[in-house]
C-alpha positions as CSV (number, residue, x, y, z in Angstrom):
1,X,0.0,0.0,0.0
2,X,1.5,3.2,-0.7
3,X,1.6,6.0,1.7
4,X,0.8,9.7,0.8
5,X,3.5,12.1,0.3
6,X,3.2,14.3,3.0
7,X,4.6,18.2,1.8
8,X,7.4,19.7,4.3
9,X,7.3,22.7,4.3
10,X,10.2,25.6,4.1
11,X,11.5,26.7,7.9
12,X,11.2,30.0,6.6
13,X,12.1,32.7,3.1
14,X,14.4,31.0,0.5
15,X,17.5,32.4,0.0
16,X,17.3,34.6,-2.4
17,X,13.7,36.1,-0.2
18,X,16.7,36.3,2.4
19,X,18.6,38.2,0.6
20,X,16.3,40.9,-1.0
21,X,14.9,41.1,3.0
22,X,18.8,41.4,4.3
23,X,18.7,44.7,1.6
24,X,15.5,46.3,2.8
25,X,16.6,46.0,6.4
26,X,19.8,47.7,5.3
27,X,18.1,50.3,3.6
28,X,15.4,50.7,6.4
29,X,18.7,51.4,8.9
30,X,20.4,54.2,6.6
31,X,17.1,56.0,6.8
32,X,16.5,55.5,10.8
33,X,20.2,56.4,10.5
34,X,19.8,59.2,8.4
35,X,16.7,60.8,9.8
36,X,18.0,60.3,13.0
37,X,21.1,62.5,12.8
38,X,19.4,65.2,11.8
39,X,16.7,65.0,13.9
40,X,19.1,65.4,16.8
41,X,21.1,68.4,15.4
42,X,17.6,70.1,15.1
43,X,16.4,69.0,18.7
44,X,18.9,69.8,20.6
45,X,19.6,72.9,19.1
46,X,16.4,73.9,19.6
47,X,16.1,73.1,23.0
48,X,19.2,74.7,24.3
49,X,18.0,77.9,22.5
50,X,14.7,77.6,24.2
51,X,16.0,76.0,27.5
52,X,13.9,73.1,26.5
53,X,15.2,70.0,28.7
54,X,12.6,67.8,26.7
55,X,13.7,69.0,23.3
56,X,17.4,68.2,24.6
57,X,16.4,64.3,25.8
58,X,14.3,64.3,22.2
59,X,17.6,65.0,20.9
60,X,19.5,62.5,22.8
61,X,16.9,60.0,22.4
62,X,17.5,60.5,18.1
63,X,21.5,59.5,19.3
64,X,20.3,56.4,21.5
65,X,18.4,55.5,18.4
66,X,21.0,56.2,15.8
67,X,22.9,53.4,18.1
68,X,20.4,51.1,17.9
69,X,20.3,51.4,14.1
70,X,23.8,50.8,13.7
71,X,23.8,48.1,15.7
72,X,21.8,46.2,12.9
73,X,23.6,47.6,10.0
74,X,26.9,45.9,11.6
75,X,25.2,43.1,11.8
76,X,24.1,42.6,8.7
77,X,27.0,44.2,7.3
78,X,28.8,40.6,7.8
79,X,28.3,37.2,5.6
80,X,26.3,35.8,8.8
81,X,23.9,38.0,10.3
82,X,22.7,35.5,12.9
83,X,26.2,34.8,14.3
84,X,26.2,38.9,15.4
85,X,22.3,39.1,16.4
86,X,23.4,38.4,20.3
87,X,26.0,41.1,20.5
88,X,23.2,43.5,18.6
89,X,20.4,43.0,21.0
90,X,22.6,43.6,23.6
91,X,23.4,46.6,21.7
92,X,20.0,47.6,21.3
93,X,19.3,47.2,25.1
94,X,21.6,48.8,26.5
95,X,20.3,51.5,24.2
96,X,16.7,51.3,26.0
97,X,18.1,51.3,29.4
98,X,20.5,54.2,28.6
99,X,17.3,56.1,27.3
100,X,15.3,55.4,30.1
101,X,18.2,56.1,32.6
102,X,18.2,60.0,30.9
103,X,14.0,60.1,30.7
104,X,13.7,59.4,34.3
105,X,17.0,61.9,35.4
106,X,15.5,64.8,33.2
107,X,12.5,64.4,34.5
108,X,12.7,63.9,37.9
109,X,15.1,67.2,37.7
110,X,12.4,69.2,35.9
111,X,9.8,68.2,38.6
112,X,11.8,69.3,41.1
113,X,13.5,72.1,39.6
114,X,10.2,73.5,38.3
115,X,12.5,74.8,35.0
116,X,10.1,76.5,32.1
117,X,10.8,76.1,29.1
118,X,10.1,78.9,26.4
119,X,7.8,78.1,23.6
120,X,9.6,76.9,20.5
121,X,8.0,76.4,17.1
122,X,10.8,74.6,15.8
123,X,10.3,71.8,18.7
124,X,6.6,71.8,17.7
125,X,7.3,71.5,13.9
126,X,9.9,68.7,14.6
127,X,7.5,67.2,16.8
128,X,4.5,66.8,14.7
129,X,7.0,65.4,12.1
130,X,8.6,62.4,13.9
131,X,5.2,61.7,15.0
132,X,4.2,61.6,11.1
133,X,7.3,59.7,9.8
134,X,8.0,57.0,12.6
135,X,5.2,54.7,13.0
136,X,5.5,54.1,8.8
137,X,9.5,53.4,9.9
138,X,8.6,51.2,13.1
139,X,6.4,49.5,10.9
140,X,8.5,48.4,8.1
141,X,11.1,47.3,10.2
142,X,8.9,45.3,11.8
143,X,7.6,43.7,9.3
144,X,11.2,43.2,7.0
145,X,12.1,41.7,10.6
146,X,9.3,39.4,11.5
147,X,9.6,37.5,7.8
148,X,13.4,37.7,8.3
149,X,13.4,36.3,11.1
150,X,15.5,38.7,12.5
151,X,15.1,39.6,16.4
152,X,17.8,42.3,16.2
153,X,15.7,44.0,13.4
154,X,12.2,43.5,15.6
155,X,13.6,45.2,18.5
156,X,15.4,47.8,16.6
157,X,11.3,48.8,15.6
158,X,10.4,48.9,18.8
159,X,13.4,51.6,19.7
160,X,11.8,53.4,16.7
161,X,8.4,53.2,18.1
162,X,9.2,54.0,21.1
163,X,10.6,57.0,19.4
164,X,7.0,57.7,18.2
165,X,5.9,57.9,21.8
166,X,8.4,60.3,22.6
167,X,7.5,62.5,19.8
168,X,3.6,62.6,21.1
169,X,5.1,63.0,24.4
170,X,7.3,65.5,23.1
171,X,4.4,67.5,21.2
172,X,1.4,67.6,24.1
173,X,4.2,68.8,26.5
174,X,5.5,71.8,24.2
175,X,1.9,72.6,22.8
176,X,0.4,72.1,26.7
177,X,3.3,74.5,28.1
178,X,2.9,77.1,25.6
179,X,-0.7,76.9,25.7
180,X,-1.0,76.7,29.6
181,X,2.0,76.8,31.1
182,X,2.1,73.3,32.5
183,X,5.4,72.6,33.0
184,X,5.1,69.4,34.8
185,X,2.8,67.3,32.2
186,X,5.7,66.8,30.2
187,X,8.0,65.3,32.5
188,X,4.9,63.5,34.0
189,X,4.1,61.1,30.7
190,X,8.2,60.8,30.0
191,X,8.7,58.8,33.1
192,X,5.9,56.3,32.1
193,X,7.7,56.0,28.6
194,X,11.1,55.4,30.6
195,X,9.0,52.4,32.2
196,X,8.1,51.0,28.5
197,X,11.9,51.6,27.8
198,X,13.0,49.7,30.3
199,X,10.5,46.8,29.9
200,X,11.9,46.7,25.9
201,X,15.5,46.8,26.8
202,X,14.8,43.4,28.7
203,X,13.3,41.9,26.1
204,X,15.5,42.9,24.0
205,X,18.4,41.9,26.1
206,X,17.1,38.2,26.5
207,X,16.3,37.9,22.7
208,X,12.6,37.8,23.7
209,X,11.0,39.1,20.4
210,X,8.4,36.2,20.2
211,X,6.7,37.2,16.7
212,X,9.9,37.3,15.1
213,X,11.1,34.2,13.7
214,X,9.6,32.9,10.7
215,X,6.8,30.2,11.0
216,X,7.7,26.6,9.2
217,X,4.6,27.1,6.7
218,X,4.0,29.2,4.4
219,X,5.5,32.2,3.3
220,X,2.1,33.9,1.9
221,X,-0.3,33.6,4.2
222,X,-1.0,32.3,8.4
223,X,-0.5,29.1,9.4
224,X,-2.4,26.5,9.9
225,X,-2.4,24.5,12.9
226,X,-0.7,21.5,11.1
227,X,2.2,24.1,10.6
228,X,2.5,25.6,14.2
229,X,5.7,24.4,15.6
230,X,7.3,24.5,19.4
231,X,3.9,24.8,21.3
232,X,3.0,28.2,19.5
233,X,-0.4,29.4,18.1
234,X,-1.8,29.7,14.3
235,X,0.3,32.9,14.3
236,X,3.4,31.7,14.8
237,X,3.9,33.1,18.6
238,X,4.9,31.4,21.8
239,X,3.0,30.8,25.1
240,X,2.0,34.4,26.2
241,X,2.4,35.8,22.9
242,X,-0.2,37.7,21.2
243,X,1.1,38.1,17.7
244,X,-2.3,38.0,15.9
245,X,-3.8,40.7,17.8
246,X,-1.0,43.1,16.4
247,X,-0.8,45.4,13.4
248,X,1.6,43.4,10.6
């Protein structure tokens, strides 16, 4: 009696999927780089003109990020990617924890210090822009990273999300100080996006980016629950995961 031929199916994108993937994350990286650098120049000028201590920690934040990118360009820079994906995480954590050392610091000395800022149209301008231009970033990253199966690439979207936040944060506290005079609001929501930093920075620093890796089915579409490998669900994620409910 003959037996069925039962399909296997890929552990992930074929090599050449790899490759044009490996090229879109480098390209996504020179713009994070890119945008980035200038961002920072802008901010931080900026804020020193307006004595602005959040425009100054935007700033910074762009050079903690600018880190984090180049930590995946060096990585996939070299002929194996995967063998430099531990030291890059690490990379990228530290990155998060360094942030949210800085967030809290600034903060807690603007609370305390009752410093006002002046009102800066520049801050407000740059604001609203990052706010604009991020989440599309974040979200291509993700996604390159997810398909890649790349956890460096993964976390490195969640720095530039969390870049995102800061830019709201950034924008209600300039708009609610110059509208107001509120000084404290903006140091208020920064601490609670130095907790978020600090929670990704873990993660991050124990590879835990559970959507990431590439599901053994197929490449077009979810899986199915023959396809589901190492306890996870339809989606592809581990035990206390929630990969489905996310935007892809």
């Amino acid at each position: 009696m003959d037996l069925p031929l039962v399909q296997l199916a890929p552990s992930g994108p074929s090599p050449a999927r790899r490759a044009v993937l490996a090229k879109r994350v480098r390209l996504l990286v020179a713009a994070t780089i890119s945008y980035n650098i200038a961002e920072a120049v802008v901010a931080i000028t900026a804020g020193t003109i307006a004595s602005s201590t959040a425009l100054i920690g935007f700033g910074l934040d762009s050079i903690i990020e600018v880190s984090s990118a180049a930590a995946v360009a060096w990585q996939f820079a070299g002929r194996d990617p995967e063998a430099r994906e531990k030291v890059a995480l690490r990379v990228i954590a530290v990155s998060f924890f360094a942030l949210a050392a800085y967030v809290t610091v600034e903060s807690v000395r603007a609370l305390v210090g009752g410093a006002e800022a002046d009102h800066s149209s520049v801050g407000l301008v740059l604001a609203a822009l990052s706010l604009l231009i991020m989440p599309g970033l974040s979200y291509a990253q993700r996604r390159t990273g997810r398909e890649l199966g790349s956890r460096s690439a993964v976390a490195d979207s969640k720095q530039t999300l969390l870049c995102t936040y800061l830019s709201a944060v950034l924008l209600v506290g300039l708009a609610v100080n110059s509208l107001f005079g509120w000084s404290w609001a903006d140091p208020i929501a920064a601490l609670v996006i130095a907790a978020v930093a600090v929670k990704e920075g873990r993660e991050a620093w124990r590879g835990d980016t559970c959507c990431a890796v590439p599901l053994a089915g197929s490449l077009t579409g979810p899986a199915t629950e023959t396809d589901v490998v190492g306890g996870g669900d339809a989606c592809g994620c581990r035990p206390g995961c929630s990969c489905c409910g996310e935007s892809k």
